[in-house]
N, C-alpha and C positions, 0 to 999 in steps of 0.2 A: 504494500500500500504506500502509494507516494505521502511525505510528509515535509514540511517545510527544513526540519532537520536530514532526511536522506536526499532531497535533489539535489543541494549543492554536490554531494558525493559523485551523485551520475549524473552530475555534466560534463558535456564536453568539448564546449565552446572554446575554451582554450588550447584545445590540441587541434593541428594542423589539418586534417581530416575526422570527420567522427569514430572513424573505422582505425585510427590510430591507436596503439596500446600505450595505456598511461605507464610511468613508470612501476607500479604496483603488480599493474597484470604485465607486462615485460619480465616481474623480477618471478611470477609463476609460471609462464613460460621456457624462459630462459634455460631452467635446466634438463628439460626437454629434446633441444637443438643437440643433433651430433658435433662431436667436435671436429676439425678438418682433417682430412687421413694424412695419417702420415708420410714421411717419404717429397709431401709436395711442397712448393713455396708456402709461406707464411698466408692465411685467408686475407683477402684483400678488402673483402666486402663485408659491410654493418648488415651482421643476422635480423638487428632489430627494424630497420630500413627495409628489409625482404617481409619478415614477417607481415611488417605495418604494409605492403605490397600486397601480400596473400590475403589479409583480412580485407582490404580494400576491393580485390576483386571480388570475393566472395560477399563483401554487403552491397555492394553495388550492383552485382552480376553484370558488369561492363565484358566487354572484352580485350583480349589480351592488348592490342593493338591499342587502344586508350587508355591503357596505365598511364597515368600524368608522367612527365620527364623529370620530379622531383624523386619518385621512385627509383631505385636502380633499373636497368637496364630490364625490358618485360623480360627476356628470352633469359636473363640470370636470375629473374624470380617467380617467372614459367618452369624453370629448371628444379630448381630448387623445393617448387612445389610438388612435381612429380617425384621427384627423390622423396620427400617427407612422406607425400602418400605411399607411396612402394614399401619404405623401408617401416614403416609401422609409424614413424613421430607424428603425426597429423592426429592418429587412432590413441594414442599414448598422450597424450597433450588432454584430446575431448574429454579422456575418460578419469584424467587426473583433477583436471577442473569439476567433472560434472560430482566424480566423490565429495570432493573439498562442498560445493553447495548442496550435496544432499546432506551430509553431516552438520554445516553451517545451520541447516534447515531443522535441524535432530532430526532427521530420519537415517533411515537403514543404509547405507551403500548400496545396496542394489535391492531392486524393488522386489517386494514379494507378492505382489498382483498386480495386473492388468485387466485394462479394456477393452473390449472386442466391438467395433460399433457395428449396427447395421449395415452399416455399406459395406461392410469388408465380409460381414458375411455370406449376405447375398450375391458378392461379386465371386466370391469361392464354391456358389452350387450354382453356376452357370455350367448348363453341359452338362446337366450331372448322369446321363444314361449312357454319355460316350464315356466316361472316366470310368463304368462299372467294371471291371475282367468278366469277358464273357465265360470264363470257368469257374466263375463264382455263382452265376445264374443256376438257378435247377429250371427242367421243362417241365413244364404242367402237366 
């Protein structure tokens, strides 16, 4: 419930884009991020700058081609996002945040019920005489 005490919290008129991570969510992040492999030059590029790129695109649903030029380069933060998703961090990231606010919440880490609405059921007995195995039929 918004209150005159929590908005200032979740504003984010100060940061450069809304889709930018404040330094707080940065510092939950952060240890997330692989570190650079070994063997290669020193990382050249601000992870925090890619990230704030990846959130950008994704609350925007813009395309790649109009990431703003204040961003790194799309194609090193198109890159970077497909690494993240492959290697698990994107999955590892959601699922550490979403603990953190169910416990924030006092609830459970992982939920112990759900809901099954209408429509998902009805769209699951669509066809439902082709889905039967016909060796499961007996003949009259």
């Amino acid at each position: 419930m918004w209150t005159n005490e929590n908005r200032a919290k979740y504003n984010r008129d100060h940061l450069r884009y809304p889709s930018d991570l404040t330094a707080d969510e940065w510092a939950h992040v952060e240890p997330f991020i692989p570190p650079a492999k070994p063997g290669g030059g020193k990382r050249r590029t601000d992870m925090r700058a890619v990230m704030n790129g990846v959130m950008y695109i994704l609350s925007t649903g813009c395309q790649w081609r109009y990431l703003p030029k204040d961003f790194p380069p799309r194609s090193t933060v198109h890159n970077y996002f497909v690494w993240w998703h492959c290697d698990g961090t994107l999955d590892r990231i959601h699922h550490a945040l979403y603990v953190q606010c169910r416990e924030k919440a006092e609830r459970e880490a992982s939920p112990t019920a759900c809901i099954i609405d209408s429509q998902s059921v009805k769209s699951a007995e669509k066809g439902g005489h082709a889905l039967i195995r016909p060796d499961s039929m007996q003949a009259n």
